[in-house]
Residue frames as a rotation matrix with the C-alpha (Angstrom) as fourth column:
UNK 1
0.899 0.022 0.438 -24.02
-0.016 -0.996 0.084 16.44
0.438 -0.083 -0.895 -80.61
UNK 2
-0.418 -0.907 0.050 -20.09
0.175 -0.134 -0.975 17.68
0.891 -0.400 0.215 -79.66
UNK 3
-0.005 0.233 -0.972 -19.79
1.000 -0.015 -0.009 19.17
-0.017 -0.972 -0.233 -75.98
UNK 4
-0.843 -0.193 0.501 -20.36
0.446 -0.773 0.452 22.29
0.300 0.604 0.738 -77.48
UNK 5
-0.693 0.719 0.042 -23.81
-0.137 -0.188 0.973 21.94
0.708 0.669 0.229 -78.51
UNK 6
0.401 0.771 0.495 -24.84
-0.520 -0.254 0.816 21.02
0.754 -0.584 0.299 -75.02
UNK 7
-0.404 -0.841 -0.360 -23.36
0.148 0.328 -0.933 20.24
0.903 -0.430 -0.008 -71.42
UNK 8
0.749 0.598 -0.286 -23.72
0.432 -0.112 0.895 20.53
0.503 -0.793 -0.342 -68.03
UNK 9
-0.468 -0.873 -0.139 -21.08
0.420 -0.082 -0.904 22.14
0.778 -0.481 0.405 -65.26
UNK 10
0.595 0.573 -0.564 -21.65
0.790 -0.291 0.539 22.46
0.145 -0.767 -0.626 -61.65
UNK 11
-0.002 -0.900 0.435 -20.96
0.165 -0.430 -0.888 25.30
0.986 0.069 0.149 -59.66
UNK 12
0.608 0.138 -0.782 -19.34
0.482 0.719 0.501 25.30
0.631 -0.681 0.371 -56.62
UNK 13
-0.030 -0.922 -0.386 -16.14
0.934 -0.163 0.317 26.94
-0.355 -0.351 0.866 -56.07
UNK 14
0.460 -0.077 -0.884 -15.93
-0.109 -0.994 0.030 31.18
-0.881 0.083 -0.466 -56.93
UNK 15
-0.444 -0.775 -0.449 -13.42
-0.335 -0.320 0.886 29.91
-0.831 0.544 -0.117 -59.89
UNK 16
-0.284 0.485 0.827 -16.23
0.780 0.619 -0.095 27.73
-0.558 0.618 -0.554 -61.51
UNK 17
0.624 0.580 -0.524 -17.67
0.021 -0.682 -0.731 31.75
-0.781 0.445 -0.438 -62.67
UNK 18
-0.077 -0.483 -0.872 -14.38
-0.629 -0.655 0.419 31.98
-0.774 0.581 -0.253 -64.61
UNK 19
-0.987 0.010 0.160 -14.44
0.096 0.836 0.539 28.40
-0.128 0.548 -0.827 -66.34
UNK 20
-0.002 0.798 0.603 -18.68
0.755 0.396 -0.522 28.81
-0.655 0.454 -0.603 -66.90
UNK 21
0.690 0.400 -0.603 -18.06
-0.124 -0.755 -0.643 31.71
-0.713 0.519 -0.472 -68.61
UNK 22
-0.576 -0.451 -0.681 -15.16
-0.817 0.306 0.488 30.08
-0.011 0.838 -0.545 -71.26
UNK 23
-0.767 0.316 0.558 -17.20
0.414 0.908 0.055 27.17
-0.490 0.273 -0.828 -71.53
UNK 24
0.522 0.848 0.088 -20.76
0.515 -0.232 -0.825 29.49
-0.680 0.476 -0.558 -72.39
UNK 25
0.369 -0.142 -0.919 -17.98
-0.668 -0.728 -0.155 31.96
-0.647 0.671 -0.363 -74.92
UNK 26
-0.700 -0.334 0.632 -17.23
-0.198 0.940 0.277 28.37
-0.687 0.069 -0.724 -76.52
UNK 27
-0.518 0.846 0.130 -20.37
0.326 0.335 -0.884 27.85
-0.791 -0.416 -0.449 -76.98
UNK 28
0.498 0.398 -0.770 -21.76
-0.169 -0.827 -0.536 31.14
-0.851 0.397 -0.344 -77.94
UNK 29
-0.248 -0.840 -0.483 -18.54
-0.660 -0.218 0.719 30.96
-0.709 0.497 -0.501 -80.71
UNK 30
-0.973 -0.098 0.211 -19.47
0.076 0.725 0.685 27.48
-0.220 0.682 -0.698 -82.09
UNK 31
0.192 0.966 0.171 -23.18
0.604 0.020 -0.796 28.54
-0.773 0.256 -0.580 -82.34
UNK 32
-0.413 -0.324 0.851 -21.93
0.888 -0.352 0.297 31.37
0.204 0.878 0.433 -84.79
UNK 33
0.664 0.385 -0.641 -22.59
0.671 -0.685 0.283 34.55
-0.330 -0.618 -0.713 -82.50
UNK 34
0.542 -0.708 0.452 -20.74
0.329 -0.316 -0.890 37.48
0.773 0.631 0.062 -83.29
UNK 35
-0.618 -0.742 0.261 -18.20
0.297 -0.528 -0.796 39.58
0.728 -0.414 0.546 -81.12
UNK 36
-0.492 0.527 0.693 -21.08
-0.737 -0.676 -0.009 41.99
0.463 -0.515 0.721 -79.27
UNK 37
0.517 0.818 0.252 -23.45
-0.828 0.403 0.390 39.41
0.217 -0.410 0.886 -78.93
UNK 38
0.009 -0.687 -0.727 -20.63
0.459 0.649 -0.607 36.50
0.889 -0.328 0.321 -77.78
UNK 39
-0.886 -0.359 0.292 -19.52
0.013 -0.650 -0.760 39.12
0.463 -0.670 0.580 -75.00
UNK 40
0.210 0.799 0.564 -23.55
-0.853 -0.132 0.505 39.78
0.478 -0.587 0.653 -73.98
UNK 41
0.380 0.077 -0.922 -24.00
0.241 0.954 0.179 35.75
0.893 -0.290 0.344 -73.80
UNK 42
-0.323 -0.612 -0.722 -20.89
0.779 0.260 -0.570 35.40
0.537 -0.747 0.393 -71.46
UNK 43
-0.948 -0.228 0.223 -21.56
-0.074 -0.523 -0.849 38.41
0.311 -0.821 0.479 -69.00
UNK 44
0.080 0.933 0.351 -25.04
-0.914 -0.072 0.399 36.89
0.397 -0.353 0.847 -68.44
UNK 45
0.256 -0.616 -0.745 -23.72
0.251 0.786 -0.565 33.90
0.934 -0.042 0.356 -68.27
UNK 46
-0.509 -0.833 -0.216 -21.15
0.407 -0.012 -0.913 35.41
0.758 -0.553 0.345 -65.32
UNK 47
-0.306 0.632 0.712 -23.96
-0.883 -0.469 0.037 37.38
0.357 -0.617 0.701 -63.57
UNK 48
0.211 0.717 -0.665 -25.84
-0.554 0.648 0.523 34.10
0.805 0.258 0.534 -63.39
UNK 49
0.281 -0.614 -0.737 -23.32
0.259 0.788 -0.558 32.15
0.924 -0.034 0.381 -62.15
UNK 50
-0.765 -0.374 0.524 -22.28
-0.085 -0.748 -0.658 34.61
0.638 -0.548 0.541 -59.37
UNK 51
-0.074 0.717 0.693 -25.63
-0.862 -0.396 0.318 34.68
0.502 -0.573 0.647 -58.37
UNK 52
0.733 0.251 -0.633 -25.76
-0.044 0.945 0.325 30.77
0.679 -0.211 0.703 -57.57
UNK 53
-0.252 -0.743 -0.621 -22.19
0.609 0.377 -0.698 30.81
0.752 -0.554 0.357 -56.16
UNK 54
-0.815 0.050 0.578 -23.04
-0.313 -0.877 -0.365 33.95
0.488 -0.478 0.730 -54.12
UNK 55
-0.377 0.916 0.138 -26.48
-0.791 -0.396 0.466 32.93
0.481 0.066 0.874 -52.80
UNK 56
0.771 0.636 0.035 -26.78
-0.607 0.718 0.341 29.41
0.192 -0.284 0.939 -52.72
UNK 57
-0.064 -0.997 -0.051 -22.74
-0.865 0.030 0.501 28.67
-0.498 0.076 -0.864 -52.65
UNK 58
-0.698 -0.288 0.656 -23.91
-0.073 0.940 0.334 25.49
-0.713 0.185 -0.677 -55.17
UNK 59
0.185 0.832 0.522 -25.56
-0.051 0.539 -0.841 24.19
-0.981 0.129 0.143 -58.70
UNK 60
0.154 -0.136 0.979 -25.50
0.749 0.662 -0.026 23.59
-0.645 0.737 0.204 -62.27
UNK 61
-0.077 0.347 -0.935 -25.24
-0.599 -0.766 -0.235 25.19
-0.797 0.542 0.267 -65.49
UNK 62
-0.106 0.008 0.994 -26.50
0.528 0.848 0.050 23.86
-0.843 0.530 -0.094 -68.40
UNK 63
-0.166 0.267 -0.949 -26.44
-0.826 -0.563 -0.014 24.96
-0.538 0.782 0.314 -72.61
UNK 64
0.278 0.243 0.929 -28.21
0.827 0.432 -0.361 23.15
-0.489 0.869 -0.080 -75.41
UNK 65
-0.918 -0.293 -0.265 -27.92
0.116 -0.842 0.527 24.76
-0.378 0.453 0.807 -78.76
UNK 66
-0.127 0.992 0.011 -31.54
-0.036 0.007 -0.999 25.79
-0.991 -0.127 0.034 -80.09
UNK 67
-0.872 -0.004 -0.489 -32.73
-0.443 -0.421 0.792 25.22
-0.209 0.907 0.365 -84.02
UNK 68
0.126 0.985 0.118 -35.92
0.306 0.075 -0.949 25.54
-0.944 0.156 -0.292 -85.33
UNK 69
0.148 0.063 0.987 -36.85
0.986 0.066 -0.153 26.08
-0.075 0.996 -0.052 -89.22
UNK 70
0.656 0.195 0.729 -36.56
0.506 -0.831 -0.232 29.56
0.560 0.521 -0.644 -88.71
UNK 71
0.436 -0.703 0.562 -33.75
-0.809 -0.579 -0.097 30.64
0.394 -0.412 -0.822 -86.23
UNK 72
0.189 -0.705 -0.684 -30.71
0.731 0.566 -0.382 29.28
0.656 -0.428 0.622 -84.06
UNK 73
0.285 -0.465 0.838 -29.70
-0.727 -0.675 -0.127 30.58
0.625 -0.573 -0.530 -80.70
UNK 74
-0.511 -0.619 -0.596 -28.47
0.152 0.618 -0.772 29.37
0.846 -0.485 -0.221 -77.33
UNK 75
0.528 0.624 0.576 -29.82
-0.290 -0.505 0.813 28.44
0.798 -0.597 -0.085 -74.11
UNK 76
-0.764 -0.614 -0.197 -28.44
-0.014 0.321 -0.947 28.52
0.645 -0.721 -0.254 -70.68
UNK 77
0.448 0.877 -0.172 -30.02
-0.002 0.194 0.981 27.31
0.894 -0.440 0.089 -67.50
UNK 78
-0.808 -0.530 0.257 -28.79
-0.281 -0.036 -0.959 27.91
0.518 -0.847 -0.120 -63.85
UNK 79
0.446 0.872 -0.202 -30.16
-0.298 0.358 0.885 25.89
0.844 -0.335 0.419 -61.08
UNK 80
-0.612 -0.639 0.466 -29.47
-0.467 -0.183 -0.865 25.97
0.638 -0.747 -0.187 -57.64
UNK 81
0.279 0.532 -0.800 -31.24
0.851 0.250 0.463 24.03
0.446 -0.809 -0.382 -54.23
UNK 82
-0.891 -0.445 -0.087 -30.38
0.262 -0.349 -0.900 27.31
0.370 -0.825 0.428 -52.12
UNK 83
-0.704 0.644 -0.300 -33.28
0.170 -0.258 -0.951 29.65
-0.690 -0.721 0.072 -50.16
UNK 84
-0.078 0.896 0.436 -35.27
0.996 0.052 0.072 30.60
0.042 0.440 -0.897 -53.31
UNK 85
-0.884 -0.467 0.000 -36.17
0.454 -0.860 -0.231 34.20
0.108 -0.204 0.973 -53.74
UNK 86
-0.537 0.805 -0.252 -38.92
0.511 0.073 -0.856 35.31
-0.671 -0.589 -0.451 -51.73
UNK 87
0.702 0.654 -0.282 -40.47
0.135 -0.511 -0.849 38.18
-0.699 0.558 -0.447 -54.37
UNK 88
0.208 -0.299 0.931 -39.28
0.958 0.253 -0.133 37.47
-0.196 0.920 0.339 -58.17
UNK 89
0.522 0.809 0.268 -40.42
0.852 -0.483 -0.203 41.01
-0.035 0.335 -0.942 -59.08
UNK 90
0.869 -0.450 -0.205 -38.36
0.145 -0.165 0.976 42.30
-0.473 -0.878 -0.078 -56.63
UNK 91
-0.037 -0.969 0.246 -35.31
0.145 0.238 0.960 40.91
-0.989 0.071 0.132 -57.36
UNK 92
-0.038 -0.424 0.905 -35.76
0.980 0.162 0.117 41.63
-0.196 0.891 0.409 -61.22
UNK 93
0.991 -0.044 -0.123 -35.54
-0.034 -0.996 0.086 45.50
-0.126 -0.081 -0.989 -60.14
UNK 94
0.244 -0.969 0.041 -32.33
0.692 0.144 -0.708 47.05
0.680 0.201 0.705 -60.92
UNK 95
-0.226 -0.633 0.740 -30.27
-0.513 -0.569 -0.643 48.16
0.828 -0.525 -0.196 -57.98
UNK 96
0.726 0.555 0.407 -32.45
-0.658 0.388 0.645 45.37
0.200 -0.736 0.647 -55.62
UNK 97
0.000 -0.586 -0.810 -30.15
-0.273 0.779 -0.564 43.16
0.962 0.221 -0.160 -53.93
UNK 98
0.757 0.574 -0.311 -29.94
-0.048 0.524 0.851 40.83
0.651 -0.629 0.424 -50.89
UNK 99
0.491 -0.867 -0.087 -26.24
0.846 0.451 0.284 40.90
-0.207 -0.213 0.955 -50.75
UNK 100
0.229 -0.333 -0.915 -23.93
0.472 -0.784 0.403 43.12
-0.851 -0.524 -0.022 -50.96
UNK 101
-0.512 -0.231 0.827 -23.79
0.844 0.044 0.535 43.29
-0.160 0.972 0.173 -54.92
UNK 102
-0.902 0.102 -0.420 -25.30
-0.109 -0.994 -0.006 46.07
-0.418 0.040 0.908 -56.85
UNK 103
-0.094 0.978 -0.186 -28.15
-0.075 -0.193 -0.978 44.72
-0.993 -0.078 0.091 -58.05
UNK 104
-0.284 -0.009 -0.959 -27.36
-0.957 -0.053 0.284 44.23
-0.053 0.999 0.006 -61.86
UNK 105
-0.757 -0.433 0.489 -27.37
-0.431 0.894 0.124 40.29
-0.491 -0.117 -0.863 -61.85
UNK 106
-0.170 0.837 0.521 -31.28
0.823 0.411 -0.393 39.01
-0.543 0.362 -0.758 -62.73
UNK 107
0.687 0.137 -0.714 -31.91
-0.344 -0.804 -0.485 42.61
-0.641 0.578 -0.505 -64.48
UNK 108
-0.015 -0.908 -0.419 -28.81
-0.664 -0.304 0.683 42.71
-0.748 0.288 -0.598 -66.06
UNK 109
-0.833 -0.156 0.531 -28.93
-0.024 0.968 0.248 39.10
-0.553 0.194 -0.810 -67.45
UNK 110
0.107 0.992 -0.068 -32.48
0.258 -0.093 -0.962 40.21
-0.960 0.085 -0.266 -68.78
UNK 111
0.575 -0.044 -0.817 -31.25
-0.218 -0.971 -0.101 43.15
-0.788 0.237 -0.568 -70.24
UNK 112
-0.193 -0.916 -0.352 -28.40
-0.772 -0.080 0.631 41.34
-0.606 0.394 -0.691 -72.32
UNK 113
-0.899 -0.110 0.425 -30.57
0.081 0.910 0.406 38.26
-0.431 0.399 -0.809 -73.69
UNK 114
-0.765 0.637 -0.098 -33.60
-0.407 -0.359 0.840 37.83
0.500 0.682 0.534 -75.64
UNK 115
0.313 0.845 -0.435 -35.66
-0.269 0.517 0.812 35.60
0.911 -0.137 0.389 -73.58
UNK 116
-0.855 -0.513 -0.078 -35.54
-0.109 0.325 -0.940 34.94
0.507 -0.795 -0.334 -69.43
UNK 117
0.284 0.955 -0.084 -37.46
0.042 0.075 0.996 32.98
0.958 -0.286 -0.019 -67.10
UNK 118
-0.766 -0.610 0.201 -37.15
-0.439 0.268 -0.858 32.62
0.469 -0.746 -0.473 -63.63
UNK 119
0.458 0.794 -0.399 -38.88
0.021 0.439 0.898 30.16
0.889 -0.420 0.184 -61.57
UNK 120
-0.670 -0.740 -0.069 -38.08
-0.060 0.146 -0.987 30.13
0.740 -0.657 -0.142 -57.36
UNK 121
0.434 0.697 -0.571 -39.56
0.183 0.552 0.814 28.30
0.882 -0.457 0.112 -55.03
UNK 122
-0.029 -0.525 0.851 -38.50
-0.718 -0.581 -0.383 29.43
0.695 -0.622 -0.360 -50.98
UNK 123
-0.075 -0.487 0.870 -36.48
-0.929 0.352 0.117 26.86
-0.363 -0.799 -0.479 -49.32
UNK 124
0.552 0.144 0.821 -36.38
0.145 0.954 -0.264 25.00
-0.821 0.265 0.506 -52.60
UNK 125
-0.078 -0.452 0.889 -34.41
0.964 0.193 0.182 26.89
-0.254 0.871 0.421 -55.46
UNK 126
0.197 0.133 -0.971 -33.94
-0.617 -0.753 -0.228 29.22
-0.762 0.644 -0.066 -58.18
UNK 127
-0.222 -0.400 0.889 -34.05
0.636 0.632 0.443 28.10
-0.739 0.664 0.114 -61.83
UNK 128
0.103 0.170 -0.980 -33.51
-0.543 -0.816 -0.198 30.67
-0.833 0.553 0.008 -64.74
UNK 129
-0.031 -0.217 0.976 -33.43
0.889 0.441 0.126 30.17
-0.458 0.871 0.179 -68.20
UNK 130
0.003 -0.142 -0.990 -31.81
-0.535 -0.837 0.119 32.60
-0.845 0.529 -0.079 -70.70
UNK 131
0.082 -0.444 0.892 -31.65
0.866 0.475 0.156 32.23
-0.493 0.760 0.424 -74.55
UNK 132
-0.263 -0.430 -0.864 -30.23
-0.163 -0.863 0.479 34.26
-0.951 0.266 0.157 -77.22
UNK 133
0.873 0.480 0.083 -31.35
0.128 -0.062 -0.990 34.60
-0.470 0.875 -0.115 -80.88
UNK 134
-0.340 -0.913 -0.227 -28.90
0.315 -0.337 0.887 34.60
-0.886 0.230 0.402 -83.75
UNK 135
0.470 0.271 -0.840 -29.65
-0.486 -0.715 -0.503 37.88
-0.737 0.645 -0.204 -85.59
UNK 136
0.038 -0.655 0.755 -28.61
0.818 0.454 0.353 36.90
-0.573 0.604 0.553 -89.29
């Protein structure tokens, strides 16, 4: 596989949001996404990211590309050691936020992909996974 098709990149630094989000429209591009759905990718993607630098001010992102016999898409993972979020539920309300943000970030990131978990353990983490389907 290229570094396309699957990678890691920490974040760390507020500028890492701009550089994971050309690394996931890369991606998204060499998977064969179109325009709309390139543009969704990345601004989950940038929520994501935000939320790690913002929150936990440290952790990863990772994309594989996905193919099975019957579709291709992309997945991204964000993972962080920070506090964890105490009620999941919660925090996948739009307008709910801990910080001073508006609340779009875990919604939002829903709202723009086909498939999201979140798993978060308090005073051990957050780990999401998003993936996207290519529609043919």
């Amino acid at each position: 596989m290229n570094d396309l098709q699957q990678g890691e990149f920490p974040i760390e630094s507020e500028n890492d949001i701009v550089s994971a989000r050309r690394l996931v429209r890369n991606a998204a591009v060499a998977a064969g996404f179109g325009l709309t759905d390139v543009t969704r990718i990345v601004t989950a993607a940038s929520e994501l990211t935000r939320n790690i630098y913002v929150h936990a001010k440290s952790g990863v992102m990772r994309w594989r590309f996905l193919k099975s016999e019957s579709k291709v898409g992309l997945e991204l993972t964000f993972e962080d050691s920070g506090l964890g979020i105490p009620n999941v539920a919660k925090a996948m309300e739009a307008g709910y936020s801990t910080g001073n943000g508006l609340g779009m970030g875990l919604p939002g990131a829903k709202r723009l992909t086909d498939e999201m978990t979140v798993h978060s353990e308090v005073g051990k983490g957050t780990t999401v996974v998003v993936r996207k389907w290519l529609t043919k």
